[in-house]
N, C-alpha and C positions, 0 to 999 in steps of 0.2 A: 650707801643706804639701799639703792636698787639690791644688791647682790644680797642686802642680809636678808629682803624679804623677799628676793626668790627663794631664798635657803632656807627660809622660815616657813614656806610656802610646800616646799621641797619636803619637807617632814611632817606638815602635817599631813599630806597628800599619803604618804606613804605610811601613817598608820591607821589615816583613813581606810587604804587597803587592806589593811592588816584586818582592821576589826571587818569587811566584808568579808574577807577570809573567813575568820572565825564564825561569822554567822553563819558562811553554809555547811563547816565543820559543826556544828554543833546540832543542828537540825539532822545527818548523823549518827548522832549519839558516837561520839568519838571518845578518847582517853580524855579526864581533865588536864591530862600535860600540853597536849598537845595545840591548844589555842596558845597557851605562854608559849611553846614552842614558835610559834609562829610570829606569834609578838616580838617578841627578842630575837629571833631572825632577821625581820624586817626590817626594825630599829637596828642592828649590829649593821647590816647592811646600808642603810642610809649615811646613818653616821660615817661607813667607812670611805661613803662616796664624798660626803662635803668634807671630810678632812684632809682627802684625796687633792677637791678641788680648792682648798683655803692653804695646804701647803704646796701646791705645785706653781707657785703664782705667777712666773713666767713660763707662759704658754706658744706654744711655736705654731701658728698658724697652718704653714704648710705640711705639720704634721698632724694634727687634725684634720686639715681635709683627707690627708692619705688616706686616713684609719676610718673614716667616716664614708668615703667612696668605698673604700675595701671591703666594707662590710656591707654597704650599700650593693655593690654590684654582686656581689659573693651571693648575699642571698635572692637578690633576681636570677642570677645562675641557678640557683638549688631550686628556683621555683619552676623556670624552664625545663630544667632537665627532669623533675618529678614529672610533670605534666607529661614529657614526652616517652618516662620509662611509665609511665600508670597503667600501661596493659601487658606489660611485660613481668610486675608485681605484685604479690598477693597481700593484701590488705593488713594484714598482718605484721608484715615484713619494710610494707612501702614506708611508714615513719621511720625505721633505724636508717633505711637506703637516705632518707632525708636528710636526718641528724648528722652521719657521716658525712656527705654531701656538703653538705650547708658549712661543716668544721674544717673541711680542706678547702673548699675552694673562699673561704673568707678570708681563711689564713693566706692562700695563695697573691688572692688580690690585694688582699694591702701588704704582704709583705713586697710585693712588688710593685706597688705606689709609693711606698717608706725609702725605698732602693733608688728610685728612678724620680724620685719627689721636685729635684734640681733641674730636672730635662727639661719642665712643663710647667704652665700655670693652668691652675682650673679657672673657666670659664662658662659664666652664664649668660646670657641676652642681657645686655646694660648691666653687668655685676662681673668686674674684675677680682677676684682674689690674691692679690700683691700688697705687700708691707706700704702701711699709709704713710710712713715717713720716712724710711731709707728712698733712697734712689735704686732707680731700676739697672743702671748696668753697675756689677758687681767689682770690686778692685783685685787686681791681684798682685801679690805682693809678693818681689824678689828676694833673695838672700842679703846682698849688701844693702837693700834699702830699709830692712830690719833691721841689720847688725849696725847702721849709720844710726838710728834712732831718730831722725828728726819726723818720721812718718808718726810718731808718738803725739809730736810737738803741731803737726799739723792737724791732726785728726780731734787735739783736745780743743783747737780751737773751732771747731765746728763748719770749717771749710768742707771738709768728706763729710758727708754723710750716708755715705756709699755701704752697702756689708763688704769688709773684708776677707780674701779668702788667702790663706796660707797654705799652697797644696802639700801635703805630704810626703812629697819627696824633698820638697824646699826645704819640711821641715825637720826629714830627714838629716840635708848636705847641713843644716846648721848644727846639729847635734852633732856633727863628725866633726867639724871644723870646734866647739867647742870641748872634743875629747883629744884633742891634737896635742902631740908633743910640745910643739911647738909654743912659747909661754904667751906670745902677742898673740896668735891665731885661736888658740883657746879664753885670753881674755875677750876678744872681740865675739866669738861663737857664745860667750856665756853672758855678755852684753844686749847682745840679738833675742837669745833664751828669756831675757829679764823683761822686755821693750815688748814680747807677745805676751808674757804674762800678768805684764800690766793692761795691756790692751784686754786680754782677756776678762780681768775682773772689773773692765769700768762699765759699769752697766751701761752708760750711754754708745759704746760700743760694737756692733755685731762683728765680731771676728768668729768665723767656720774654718775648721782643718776639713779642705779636701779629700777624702779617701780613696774616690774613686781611678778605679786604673783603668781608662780609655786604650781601643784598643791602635789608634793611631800613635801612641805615644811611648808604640813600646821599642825599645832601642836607640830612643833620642836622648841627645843631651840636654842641659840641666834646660838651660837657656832656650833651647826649641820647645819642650817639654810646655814651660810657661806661655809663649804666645802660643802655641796650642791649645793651650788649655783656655787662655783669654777665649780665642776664637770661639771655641765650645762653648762657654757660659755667655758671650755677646758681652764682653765684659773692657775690663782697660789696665794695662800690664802697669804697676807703678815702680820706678827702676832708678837708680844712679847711676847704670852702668852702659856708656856708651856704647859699648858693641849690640847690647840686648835691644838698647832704644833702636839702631839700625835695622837689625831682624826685624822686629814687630812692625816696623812701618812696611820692609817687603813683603809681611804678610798682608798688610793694609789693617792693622789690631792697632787701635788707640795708644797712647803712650804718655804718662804722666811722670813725667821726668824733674823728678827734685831739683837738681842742679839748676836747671831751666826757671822755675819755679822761684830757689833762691836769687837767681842774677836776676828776674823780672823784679825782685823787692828790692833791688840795691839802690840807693839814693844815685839819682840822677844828678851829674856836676854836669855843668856848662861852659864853655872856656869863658872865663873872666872873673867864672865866682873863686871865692878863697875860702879857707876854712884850716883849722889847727890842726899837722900832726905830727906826731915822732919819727924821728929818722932813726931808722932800727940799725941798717947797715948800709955796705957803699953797694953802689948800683955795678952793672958792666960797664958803665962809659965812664971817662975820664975824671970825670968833676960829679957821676951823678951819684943822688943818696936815695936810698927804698926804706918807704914806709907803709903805714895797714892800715887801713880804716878798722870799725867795732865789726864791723859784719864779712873780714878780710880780704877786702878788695885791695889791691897793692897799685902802690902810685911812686912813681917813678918821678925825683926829683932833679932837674938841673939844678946845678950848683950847690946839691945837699950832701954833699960828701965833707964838708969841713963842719956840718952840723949834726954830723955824727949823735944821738944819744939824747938832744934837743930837741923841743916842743918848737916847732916854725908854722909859720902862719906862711900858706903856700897858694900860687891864682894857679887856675885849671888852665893848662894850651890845648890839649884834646883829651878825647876818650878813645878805646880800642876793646871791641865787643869779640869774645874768642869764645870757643868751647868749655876752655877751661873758665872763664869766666870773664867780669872786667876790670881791664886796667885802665887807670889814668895817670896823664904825664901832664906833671907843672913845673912850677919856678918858684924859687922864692920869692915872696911880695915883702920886697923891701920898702 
């Protein structure tokens, strides 16, 4: 309701000016076209602004400030420098030296706050300009931790709330890997493809493709490339990939590591509880049988090798916490 009647507010205002227009053209004595001339400019223009701002309806904060500095500081530039060329000017001459003045260097400056938008926050005395509901350090997101999909599965349920960043060479290596020969490696690349594209059109969402080419990052690989770039944004590498989780931490760059993530959710067994499962197949040892939990944690059975194929009701002897994830070793509870 606010918005309709600034809008409402917005147009009468501006044929308000219209018709002061017209009355000083008229007094004059002008063409009769020329007050409608004026009329229907105004109005053409108005109109073109709120239709402007009624279909643009997600608005990017940081790029309004850019464009609003830009032009802010652009024309305090044109006004400093007029003042300083005004005896060097003839009067005649000083408005176009203006006009072009004022059109380069506005253009200049925000095209250089549009550029450089990501480097900085604007700041004023007790007035932050930062997104009121993402969080402040940004994610970034590896190739296998796309191409896995479960960053989908986590991000819908409202754990991240973080802006996602996908840099462009990441998303680059995933378009190669999904034009591969290779029939697995291009299902998986075209999987990866699918899981940003969905991320991209959920509006609750912030996912950004990086563009920018840093110049520390030129000749690294994919892997260094990333906790670089974290470092640069103050941000936090999100990864599956152990070797990547090692690097990042020698950089001292945060690490949000799936894997980690899944085994912190894996149901906690304690030796002595029991609970049903299938013995898929025989284990390495003599007499043992291996089975899966729902969330495939593998449990290691004595004496489950003759129940091959059977639902057994098994008690826990211990648990073993590894990298790869956890296992637990029981018995049969006969």
């Amino acid at each position: 309701m606010a918005l309709i009647i600034l809008r409402c507010v917005f147009l009468a205002c501006a044929l308000g000016i219209s018709q002061l227009i017209n009355a000083n053209l008229t007094a004059d004595k002008v063409d009769t076209w020329v007050p409608w001339g004026v009329f229907l400019s105004t109005l053409g223009i108005s109109v073109a602004v709120l239709l402007g701002d009624i279909f643009v309806a997600k608005k990017d904060l940081s790029t309004i400030s850019s464009v609003y500095f830009g032009l802010l500081i652009g024309l305090l530039l044109t006004y400093i420098l007029s003042i300083a060329a005004a005896p060097l000017l003839r009067n005649s001459d000083a408005i176009w030296w203006q006009l072009v003045g004022a059109m380069l260097l506005c253009y200049i400056c925000t095209s250089f706050l549009l550029q450089t938008k990501d480097d900085f926050r604007f700041l004023i005395p007790y007035v932050e300009f930062v997104r009121e509901v993402k969080g402040f350090k940004p994610l970034v997101l590896d190739t296998s931790v796309v191409i896995d999909g479960r960053i989908e599965d986590l991000v819908n349920t409202g754990i991240f709330d973080n802006q996602l960043i996908i840099p462009r060479f990441a998303l680059s290596e995933l378009q190669g890997i999904a034009d591969s020969s290779d029939k697995l490696r291009r299902a998986r690349g075209r999987r990866g493809l699918d899981v940003l594209n969905r991320l991209r059109g959920n509006e609750n969402v912030d996912l950004q493709i990086y563009d920018r080419d840093l110049p520390e990052l030129t000749g690294q690989t994919v892997d260094l490339k990333l906790v670089l770039l974290a470092k640069h944004l103050e941000g936090k590498v999100v990864t599956g990939d152990f070797n990547l989780n090692k690097v990042a931490k020698l950089h001292n760059v945060p690490v949000i590591n799936l894997n980690e993530i899944s085994n912190a959710l894996k149901p906690l067994y304690l030796p002595g509880e029991t609970f049903q499962v299938q013995v898929i197949k025989p284990g390495e040892g003599a007499d043992q049988g291996v089975g899966y939990l729902d969330d495939g944690t593998m449990v290691v059975i004595e004496g489950g090798r003759q129940a091959i194929g059977k639902q057994k009701s098994v008690m826990v002897t211990s648990t073993l916490q590894t990298n790869a994830g956890r296992m637990i070793f029981a018995k049969l509870d006969d």
